[in-house]
NUDONU-487351 format. One line per 3 residues: number of its first residue (from 1); their letters; for each residue z, x, y of C-alpha. Coordinates in Angstrom, 2 decimals. Layout:
! residues N
NUM = a = Z:X:Y | ...
//
This chain:
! residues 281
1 = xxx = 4.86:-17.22:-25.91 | 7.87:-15.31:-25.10 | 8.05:-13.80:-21.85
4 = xxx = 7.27:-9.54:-22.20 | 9.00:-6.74:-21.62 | 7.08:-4.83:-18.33
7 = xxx = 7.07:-1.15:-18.12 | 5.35:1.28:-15.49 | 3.12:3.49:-16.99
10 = xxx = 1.37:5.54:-14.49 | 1.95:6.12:-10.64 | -0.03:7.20:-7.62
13 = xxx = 0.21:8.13:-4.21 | -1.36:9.53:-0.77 | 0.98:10.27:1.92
16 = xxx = 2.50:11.89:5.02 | 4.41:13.90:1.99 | 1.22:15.02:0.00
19 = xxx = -2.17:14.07:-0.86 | -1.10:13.42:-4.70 | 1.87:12.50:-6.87
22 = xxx = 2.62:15.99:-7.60 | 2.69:17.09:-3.87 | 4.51:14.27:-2.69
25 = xxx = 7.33:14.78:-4.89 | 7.20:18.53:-4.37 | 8.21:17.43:-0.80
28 = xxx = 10.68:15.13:-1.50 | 12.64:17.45:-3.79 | 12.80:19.86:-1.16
31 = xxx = 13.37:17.45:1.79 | 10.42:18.01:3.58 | 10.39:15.39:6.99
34 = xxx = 7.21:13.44:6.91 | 7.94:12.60:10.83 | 5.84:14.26:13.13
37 = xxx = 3.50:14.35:16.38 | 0.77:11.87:15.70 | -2.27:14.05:16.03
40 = xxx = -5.06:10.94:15.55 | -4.62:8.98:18.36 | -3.60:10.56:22.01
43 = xxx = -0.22:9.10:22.88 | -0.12:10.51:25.94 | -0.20:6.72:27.33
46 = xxx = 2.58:5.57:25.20 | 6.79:5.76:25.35 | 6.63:7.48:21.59
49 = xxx = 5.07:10.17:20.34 | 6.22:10.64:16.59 | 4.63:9.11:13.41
52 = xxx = 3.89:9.82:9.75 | 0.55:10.52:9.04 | -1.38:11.71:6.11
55 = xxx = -2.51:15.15:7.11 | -5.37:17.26:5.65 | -7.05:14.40:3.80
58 = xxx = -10.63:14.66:3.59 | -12.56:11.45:2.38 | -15.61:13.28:0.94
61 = xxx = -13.49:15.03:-1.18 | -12.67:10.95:-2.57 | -15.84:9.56:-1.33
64 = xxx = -18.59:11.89:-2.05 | -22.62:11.05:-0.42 | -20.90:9.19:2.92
67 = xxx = -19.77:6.21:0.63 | -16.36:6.47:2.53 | -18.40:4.61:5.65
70 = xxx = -18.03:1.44:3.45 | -14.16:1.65:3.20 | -11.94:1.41:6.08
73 = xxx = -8.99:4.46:6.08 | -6.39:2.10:4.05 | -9.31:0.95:1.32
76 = xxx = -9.48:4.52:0.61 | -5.90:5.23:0.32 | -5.81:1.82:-1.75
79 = xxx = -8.36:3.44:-4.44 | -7.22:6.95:-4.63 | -3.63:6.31:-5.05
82 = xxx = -5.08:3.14:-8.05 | -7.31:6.58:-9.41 | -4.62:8.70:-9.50
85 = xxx = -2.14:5.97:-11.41 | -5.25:5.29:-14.08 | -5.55:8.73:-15.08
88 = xxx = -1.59:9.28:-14.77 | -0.86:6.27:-17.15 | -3.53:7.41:-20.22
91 = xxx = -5.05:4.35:-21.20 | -8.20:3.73:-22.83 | -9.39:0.07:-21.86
94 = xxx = -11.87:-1.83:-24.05 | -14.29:-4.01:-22.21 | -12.38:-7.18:-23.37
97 = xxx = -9.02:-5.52:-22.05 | -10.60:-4.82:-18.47 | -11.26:-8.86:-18.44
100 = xxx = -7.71:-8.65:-18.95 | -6.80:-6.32:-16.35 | -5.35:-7.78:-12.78
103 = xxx = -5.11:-5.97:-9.97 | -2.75:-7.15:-7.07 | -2.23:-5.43:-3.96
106 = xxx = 0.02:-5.76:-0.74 | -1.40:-4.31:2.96 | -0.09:-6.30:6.24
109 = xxx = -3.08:-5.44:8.42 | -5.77:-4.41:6.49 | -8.62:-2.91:8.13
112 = xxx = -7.28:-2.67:11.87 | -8.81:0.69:12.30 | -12.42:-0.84:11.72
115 = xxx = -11.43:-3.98:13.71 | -10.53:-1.84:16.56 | -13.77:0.04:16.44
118 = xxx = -16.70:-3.58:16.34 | -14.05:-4.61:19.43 | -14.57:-1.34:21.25
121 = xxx = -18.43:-1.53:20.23 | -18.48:-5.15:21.76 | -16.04:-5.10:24.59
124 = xxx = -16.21:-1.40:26.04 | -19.75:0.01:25.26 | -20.94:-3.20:26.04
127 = xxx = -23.22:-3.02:23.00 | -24.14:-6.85:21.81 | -23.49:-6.36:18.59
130 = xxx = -20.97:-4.71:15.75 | -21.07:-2.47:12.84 | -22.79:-4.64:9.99
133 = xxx = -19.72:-3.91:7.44 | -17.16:-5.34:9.65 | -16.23:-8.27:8.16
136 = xxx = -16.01:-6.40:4.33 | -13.98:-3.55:6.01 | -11.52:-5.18:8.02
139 = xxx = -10.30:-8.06:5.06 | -6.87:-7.07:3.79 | -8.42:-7.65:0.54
142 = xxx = -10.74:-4.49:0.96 | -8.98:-2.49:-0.83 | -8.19:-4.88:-4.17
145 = xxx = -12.06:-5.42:-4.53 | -12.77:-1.86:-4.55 | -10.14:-0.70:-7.15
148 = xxx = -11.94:-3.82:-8.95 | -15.36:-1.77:-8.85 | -13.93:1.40:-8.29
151 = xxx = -12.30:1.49:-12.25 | -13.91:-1.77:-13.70 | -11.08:-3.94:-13.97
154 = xxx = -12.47:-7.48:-13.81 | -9.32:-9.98:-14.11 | -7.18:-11.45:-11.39
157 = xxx = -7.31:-9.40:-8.65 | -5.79:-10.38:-4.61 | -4.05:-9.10:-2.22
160 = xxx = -0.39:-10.16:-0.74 | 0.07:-10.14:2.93 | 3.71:-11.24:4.15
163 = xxx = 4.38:-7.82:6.63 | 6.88:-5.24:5.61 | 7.13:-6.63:2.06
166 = xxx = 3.73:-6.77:0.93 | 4.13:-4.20:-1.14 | 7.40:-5.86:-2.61
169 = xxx = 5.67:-9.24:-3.37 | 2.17:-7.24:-4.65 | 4.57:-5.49:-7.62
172 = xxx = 6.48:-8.81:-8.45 | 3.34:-10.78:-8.53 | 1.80:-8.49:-10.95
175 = xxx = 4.91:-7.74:-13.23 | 4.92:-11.54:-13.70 | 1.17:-11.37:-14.47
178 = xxx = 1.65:-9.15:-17.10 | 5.55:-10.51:-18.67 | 3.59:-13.93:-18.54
181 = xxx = 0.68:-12.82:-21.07 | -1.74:-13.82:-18.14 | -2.83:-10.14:-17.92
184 = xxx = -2.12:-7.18:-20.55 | -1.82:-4.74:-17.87 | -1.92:-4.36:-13.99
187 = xxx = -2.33:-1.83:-10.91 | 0.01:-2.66:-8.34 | 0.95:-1.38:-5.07
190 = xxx = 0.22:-1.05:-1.45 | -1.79:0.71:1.78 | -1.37:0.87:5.17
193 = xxx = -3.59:2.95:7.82 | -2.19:1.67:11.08 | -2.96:4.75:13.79
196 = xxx = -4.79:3.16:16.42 | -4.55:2.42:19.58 | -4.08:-0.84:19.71
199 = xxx = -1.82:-1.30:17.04 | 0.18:1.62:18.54 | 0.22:-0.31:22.17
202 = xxx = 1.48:-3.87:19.97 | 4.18:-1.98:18.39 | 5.07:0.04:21.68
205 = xxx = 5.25:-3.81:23.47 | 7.90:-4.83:20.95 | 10.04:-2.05:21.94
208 = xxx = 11.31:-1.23:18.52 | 10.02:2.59:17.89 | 12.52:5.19:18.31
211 = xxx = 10.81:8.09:21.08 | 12.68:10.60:18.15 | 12.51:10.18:14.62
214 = xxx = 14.44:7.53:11.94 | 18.10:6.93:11.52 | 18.62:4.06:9.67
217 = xxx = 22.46:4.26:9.01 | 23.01:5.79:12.12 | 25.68:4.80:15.41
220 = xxx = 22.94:6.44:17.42 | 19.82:4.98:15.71 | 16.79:4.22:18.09
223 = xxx = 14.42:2.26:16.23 | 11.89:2.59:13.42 | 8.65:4.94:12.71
226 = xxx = 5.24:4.13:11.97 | 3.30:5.52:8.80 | 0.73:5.54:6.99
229 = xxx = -0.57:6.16:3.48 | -1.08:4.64:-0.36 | 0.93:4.35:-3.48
232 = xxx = 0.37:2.72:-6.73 | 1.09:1.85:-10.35 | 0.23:0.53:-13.99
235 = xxx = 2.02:-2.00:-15.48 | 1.75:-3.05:-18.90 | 3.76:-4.50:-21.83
238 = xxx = 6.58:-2.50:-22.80 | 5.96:-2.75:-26.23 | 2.35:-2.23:-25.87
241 = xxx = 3.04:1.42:-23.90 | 5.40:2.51:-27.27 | 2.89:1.83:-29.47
244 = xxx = 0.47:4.03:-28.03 | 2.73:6.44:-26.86 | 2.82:6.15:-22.87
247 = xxx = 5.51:8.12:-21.34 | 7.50:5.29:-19.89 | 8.59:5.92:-15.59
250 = xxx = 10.69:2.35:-15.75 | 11.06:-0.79:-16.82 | 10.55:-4.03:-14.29
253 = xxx = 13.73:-5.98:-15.48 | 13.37:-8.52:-12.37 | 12.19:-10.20:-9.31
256 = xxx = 13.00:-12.60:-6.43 | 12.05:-13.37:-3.47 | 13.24:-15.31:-0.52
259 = xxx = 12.93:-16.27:3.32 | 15.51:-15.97:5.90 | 14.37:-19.08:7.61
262 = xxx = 15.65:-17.66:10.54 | 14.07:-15.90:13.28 | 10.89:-13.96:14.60
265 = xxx = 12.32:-10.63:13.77 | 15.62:-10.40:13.32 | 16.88:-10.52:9.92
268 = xxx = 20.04:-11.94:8.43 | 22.18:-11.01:5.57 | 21.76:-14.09:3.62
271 = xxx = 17.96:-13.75:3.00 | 18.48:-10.20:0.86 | 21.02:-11.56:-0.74
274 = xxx = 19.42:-14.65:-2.41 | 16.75:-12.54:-3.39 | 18.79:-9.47:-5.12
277 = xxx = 20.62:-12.46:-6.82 | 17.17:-13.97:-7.99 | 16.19:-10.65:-9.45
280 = xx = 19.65:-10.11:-11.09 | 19.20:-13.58:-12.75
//
């Protein structure tokens, strides 16, 4: 079979810009900052004090009759940012077309917010034993599974975990899913929920968050800042989206993907390069 065309049909987000799609690009369009005191987590202990957060989120609102205590904080952003891009992108799924359906997600911690809390049950209240949901909370492929259940989607569905480019991989993996006929249509995307303590203190040890806000193209720049939040999207054939009349955001024309082979941290040039090369090709 020939390889497909890939389009992206429906998108969804929760973030420091806005609880939706609409809200977040409301913000965007008028510049809004997303950088701001982190207000979930007292940094009075730390060298930084600035982060984007998702503000004014309430997970009943999502997670109605306390079923939010089963998802850690980026589970939840991982399903209502996959809701929001199901209803966004129109389609009506068959039961043989949700066999068909993959779902492939990036997150580069996982649940490190419910991690953080069985150590604190264990370690500081000295309590002998942790939450029973631990272990299905804290796997970075929380929040993959419960998209799966979440919207009934029952074919290939994983998670990608390779740091800052999760995300990146998640999308490629799944656009080659779908181009290669081994699903007819995908949700793809990321989540992060990273304000704890701990993590805070780990990044804080590796010196690289700026004590101000993020410059990247700056003389002056100071280093990076956290954030938090969801965002994700439908892919199916392009041909498959004309015929039924999707309104078509882009088409996925191609992927690569590289390593620098290089160091710990810092980057070099030639890495990005082989991989924007890969994708042109």
């Amino acid at each position: 079979m020939a390889a497909r065309r890939v389009a992206i049909t429906g998108l969804g987000i929760i973030s420091p810009l806005g609880l939706n799609l609409a809200e977040a690009w409301a913000s965007l369009r008028e510049g809004h900052s997303a950088i701001q005191p982190i207000q979930s987590v007292d940094c009075s202990a730390l060298r930084f004090r600035n982060g984007a957060e998702v503000r004014g989120y309430d997970p009943d609102k999502h997670f109605p009759e306390g079923k939010h205590a089963y998802l850690d904080r980026f589970a939840q952003f991982s399903v209502v940012a996959a809701r929001e891009a199901f209803r966004h992108c129109g389609i009506e799924l068959t039961p043989q077309q949700r066999e068909r359906a993959a779902i492939v997600c990036g997150s580069a911690v996982g649940g490190q917010a419910s991690i953080e809390a069985g150590f604190e049950d264990l370690y500081v209240q000295g309590r002998g034993r942790v939450h029973p949901l631990t272990i299905p909370k804290t796997m970075a492929n929380a929040g993959a599974s419960h998209i799966s259940m979440d919207l009934g989607l029952a074919g290939p569905v994983y998670t990608i975990s390779t740091a800052c480019s999760s995300a990146n991989h998640a999308i490629g993996q799944a656009f080659r899913l779908v181009r290669d006929a081994e699903a007819d249509f995908a949700i793809t995307g990321g989540a992060e929920a990273i304000f704890t303590m701990g993590m805070l203190k780990a990044w804080e040890a590796m010196r690289v968050i700026s004590p101000d806000t993020c410059r990247p193209f700056s003389k002056d720049r100071r280093g990076m800042i956290l954030g938090e939040g969801g965002a994700m999207m439908t892919l199916e054939p392009l041909e498959s989206a004309r015929a039924r009349g999707a309104k078509i955001y882009a088409e996925i024309c191609g992927f690569g993907m590289t390593s620098d082979a290089h160091h710990l941290t810092q980057p070099t040039v030639d890495g990005p390069s082989r991989a924007m090369r890969a994708a042109l090709r």
